[in-house]
C-alpha positions as a printed Julia matrix, in Angstrom:
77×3 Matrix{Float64}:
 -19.41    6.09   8.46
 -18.47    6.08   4.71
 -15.91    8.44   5.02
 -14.3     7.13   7.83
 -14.02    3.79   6.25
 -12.35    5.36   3.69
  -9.83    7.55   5.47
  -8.89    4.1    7.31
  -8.47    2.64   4.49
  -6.88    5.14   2.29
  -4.52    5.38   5.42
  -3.87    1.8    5.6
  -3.17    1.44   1.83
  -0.23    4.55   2.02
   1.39    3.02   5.25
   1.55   -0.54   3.73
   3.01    1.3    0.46
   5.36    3.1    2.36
   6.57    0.04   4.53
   6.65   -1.79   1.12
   9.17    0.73  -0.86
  11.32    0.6    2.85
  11.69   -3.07   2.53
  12.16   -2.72  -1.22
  15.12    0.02  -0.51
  16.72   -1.94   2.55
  16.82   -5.21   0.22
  18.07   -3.81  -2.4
  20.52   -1.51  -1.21
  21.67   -3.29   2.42
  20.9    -7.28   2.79
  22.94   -9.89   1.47
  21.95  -11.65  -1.32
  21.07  -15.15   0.33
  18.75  -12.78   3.0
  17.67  -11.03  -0.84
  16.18  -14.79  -2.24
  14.92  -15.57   0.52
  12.54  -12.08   0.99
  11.71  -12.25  -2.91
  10.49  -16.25  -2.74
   8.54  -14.9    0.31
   4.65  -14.87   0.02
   4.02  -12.23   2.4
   6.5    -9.83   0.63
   3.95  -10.63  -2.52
   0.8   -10.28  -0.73
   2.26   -6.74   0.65
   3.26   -5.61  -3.26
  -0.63   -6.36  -3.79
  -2.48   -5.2   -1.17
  -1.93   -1.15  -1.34
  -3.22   -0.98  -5.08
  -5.68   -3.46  -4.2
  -7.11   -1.29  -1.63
  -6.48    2.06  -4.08
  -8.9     0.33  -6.56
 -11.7    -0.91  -3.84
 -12.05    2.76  -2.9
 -12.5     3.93  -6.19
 -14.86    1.43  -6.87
 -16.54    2.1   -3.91
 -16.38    6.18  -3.23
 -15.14    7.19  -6.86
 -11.94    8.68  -5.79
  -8.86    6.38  -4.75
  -7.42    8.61  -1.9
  -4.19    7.83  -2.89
  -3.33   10.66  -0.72
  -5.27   10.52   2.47
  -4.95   13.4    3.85
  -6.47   15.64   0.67
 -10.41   15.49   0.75
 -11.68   13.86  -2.79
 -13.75   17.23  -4.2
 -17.18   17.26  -4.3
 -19.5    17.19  -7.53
């Protein structure tokens, strides 16, 4: 049950990073700059820079390995 908790999780964390650094990139790159204040003075777009190293530390914390990566398997001591 552990483990699967974590694989959500570690799972959850890289897809919410990788959605983050797409929204970063389009921003920066492709919206106009009214469309760019607006996203930056946006809550949510905080509460998304947070939550992927926020669930990184929880899982170290609670397993002892981060998983940034979820698809490698932490090693075993």
């Amino acid at each position: 049950m552990k483990e699967r908790l974590a694989l959500t999780l570690s799972w959850a964390a890289l897809i919410n990073f990788a959605f983050l650094w797409a929204t970063v990139g389009y921003t920066v790159f492709m919206a106009p700059p009214a469309q760019m204040e607006t996203m930056l003075g946006d809550e949510d777009f905080w509460l998304m820079l947070v939550a992927s190293p926020t669930m990184w530390l929880t899982l170290w914390m609670l397993t002892g390995s981060a998983r940034i990566l979820p698809w490698r398997r932490p090693e075993q001591a």
